[in-house]
Structure formats: structure tokens, C-alpha cells
C-alpha positions in Angstrom: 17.3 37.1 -8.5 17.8 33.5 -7.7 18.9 32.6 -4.2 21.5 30.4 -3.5 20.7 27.1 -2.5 21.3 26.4 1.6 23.0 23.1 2.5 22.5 21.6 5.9 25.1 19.0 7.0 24.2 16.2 9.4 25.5 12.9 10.6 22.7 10.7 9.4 22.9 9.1 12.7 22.1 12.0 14.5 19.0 13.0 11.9 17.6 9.0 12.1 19.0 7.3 15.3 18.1 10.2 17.7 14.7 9.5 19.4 11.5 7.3 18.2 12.9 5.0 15.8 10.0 3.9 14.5 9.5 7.4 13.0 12.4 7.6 12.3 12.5 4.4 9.7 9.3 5.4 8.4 10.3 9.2 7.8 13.0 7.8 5.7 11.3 5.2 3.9 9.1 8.2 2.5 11.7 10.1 1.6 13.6 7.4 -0.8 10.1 6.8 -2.2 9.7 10.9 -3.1 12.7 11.0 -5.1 12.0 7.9 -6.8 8.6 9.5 -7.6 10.4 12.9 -8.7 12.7 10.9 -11.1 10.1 9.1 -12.3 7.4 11.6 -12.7 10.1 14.2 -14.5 10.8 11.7 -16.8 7.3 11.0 -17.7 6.5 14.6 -18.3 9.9 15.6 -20.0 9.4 17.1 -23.9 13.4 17.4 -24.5 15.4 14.6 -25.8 17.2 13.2 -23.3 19.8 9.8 -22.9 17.6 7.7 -22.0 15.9 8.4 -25.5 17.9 5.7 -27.1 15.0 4.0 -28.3 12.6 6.6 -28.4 11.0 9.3 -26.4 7.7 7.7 -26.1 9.2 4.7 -24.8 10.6 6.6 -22.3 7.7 8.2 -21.4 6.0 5.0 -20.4 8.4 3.5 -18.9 8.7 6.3 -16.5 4.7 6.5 -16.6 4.6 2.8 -15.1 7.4 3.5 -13.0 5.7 6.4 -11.1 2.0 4.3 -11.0 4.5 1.7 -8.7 5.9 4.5 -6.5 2.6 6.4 -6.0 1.0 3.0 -4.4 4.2 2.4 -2.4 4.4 6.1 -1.0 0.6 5.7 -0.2 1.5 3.1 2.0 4.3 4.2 3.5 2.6 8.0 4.3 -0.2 6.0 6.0 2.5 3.9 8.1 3.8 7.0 9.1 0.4 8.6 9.8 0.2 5.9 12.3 2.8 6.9 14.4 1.2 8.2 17.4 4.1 11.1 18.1 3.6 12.0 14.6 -0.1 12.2 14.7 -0.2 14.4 18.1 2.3 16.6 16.4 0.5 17.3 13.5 -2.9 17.6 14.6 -1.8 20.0 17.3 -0.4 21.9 15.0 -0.4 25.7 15.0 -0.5 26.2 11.4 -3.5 24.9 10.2 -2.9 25.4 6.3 0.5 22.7 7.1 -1.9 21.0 8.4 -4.2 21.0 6.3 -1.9 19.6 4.0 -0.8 16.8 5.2 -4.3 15.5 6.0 -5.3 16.2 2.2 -2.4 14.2 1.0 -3.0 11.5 3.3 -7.1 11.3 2.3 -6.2 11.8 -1.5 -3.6 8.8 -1.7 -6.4 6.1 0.1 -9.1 7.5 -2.1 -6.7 6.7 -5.1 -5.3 3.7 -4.0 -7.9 1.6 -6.0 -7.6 3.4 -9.0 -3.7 3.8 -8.9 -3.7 -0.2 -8.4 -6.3 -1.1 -11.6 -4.1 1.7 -13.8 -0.7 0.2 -13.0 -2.6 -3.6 -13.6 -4.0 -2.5 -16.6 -0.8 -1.1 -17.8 1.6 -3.4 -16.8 3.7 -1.7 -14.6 5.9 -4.9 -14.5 5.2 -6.3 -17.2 4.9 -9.8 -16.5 3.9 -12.5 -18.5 0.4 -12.4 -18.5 1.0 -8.6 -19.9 3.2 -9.6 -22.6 0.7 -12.4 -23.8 -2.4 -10.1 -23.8 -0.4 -7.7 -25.9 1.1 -10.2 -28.3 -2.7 -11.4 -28.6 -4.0 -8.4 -28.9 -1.7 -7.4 -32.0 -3.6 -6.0 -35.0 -2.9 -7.5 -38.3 -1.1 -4.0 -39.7 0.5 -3.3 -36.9 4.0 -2.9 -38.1 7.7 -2.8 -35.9 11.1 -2.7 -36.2 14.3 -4.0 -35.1 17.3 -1.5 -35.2 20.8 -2.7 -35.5 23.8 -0.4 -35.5 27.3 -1.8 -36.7 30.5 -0.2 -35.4 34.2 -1.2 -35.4 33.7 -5.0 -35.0 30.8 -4.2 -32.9 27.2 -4.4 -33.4 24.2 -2.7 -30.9 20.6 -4.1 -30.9 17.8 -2.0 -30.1 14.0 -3.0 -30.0 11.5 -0.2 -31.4 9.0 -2.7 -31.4 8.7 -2.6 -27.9 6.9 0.6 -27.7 4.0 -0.7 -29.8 4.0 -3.4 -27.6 3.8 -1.4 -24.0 1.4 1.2 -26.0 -1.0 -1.5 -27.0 -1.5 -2.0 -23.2 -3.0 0.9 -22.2 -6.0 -0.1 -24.3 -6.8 -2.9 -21.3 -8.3 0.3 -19.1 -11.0 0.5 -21.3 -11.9 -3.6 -21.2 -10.2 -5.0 -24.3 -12.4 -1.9 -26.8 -10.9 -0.2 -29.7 -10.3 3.1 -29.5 -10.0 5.9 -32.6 -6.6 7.5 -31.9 -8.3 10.8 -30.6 -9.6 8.9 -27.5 -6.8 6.8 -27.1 -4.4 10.5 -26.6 -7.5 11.5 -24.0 -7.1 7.7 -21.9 -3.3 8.4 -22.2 -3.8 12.3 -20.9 -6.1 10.9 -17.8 -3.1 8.8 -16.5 -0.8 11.4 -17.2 -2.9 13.7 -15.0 -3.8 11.2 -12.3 0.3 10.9 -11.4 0.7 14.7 -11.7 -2.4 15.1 -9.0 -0.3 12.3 -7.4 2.9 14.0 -7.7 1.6 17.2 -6.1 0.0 15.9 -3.3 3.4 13.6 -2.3 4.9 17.3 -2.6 2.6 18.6 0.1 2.9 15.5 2.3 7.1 16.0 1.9 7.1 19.4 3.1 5.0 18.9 5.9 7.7 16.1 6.5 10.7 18.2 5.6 9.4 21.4 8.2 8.3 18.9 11.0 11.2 16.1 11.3 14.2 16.7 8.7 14.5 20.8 9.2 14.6 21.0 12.8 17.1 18.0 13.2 19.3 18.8 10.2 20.0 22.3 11.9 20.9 21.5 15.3 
């Protein structure tokens, strides 16, 4: 039987003003940056048709995809400002319970040994597409690659949308392998690997968050 969900209830001054500051800001900042990452990563990975599908699903997919390669570098930098903190670092490393422990310190080592690889995926992507992005892509077009422009007409109204697009953000992803063509069945296995490298990501900002939840929210949320 599934349990009810409990609700704690605090003044947020009382959660983030109360003692070392410091800790307190950077606690915080890696919590904003985990939910980002959850809405991010579920939208990556979900097979239903949702909303945001207006365009298309695989759009939507990427979108989130270079969404979450952002966030994971972001949350690796804030879960190392926060492994700085000195009170934090006694606290965990005198810690009782060595599999919590345990897990912080593997989240923490897998997000620097990423860090390189998380930054060349989200280049090679264009997370941001900027305009250097947009011209290697238009560049890059094969002669029979094909698009299309959609354009739905209501009641004196009229709604653009841009299917194109998706070849355009999908031809990216073939920078990672240094401007070679790919057969289709290796181009699903480059796609897969990214997929897979922001759900080992994902998992490990998990671990690190619960460690963070039982050590700092928990205790002050309750009192």
C-alpha cells in the first residue's frame, strides 16, 4: 500500500538564515539545480505524449537532453562549492553511517571525473545553441535532407510551427564523432551513450540530494 506523502512546514528563514550562511546559500543553490535536473532529465526520458510535444516528441527529447547536459555541469560545481565548506566536510566525513557516506563522496568523485566529458557533449551538441552551432549545422546539411514548415489557420488566426528544427538540432549530435557520417544504427548508439551519461548523472545528483536532504534540510525542517 502506498504511504501518504509527509509534509514538513518551515519558515524558509528559519531552514536558510539559521547558522553558517555560507552553507546555507550553497545547500540551496543545489537544490534549485536538482529540480531543474529532475525536470529536465524526466523530460528527456519520457515515452508518452506530452504538451510540450507540439512540435514533436523528439524535439522534445533534445531539448530536455541539452537542457540536463547544462544542469549536470552547473550541479557539479555547486556540489563541489559545497564540499568545500569546512562544517560540511567534518560532518560528513565523521559520519556514522558509512554507506551515506559513501555516497556522497561517490557523487562528488563521479561529477569531477565527468566534468570534461559533460562539457565536450554539451559543446558538441549545442546546448545553447549559438551561432557558431546553427552555422555548422546549416553547413553540414545534406543535399536530401528534407523539412517542413507547419502552419495552422483558425478563426482569423494563424500558428507557425518549425519541424525543421529538429533535423537541425539532430544533425548536431554528429559533431561528437568529429564532422564523420554515421549509418543510422550508430548514430541511435552515439544518441543512447548521451542518454545514458545524464541517467548515470541523474543518479548520482540523487545520492548527493539525500545525503543533503538527511544532513541539513530534515533535521531543520522538523524542529
Amino acid at each position: 500500500m502506498k504511504r501518504k506523502p509527509h509534509m514538513y512546514e518551515r519558515k524558509l528563514r528559519d531552514v536558510f538564515w539559521k547558522g553558517d550562511k555560507v552553507l546555507a546559500i550553497r545547500v540551496a543553490r543545489v537544490c534549485v539545480l536538482f529540480e531543474d535536473l529532475r525536470l529536465e532529465y524526466l523530460g528527456s526520458r519520457a515515452v508518452d505524449e506530452l504538451p510540450l510535444d507540439a512540435l514533436s516528441r523528439q524535439y522534445r527529447k533534445f531539448y530536455f537532453l541539452r537542457r540536463s547536459l547544462v544542469t549536470l555541469g552547473e550541479f557539479c560545481g555547486a556540489l563541489n562549492r559545497l564540499n568545500e565548506v569546512k562544517a560540511w566536510r567534518k560532518q560528513i566525513d565523521g559520519h556514522d553511517n558509512k554507506a551515506k557516506k559513501k555516497m556522497w563522496t561517490d557523487a562528488v568523485k563521479f561529477f569531477n571525473a565527468k566534468t570534461a566529458r559533460f562539457a565536450v557533449i554539451r559543446g558538441d551538441i549545442g546546448a545553447h545553441f549559438p551561432e557558431s552551432v546553427a552555422e555548422w549545422a546549416v553547413n553540414r546539411l545534406h543535399p536530401d535532407t528534407t523539412g517542413a514548415l507547419q502552419i495552422d489557420y483558425g478563426d482569423k488566426t494563424a500558428d507557425a510551427k518549425l519541424p525543421f528544427a529538429t533535423e537541425l538540432v539532430a544533425s548536431v549530435l554528429l559533431k561528437t564523432v568529429r564532422e564523420q557520417e554515421l549509418p543510422d544504427d550508430e548514430m541511435q548508439k552515439l544518441i543512447s551513450a548521451i542518454f545514458d551519461d545524464v541517467t548515470d548523472g541523474w543518479q548520482h545528483a540523487v545520492s548527493a540530494v539525500q545525503v543533503v536532504i538527511a544532513e541539513y534540510l530534515v533535521p531543520r525542517f522538523r524542529r
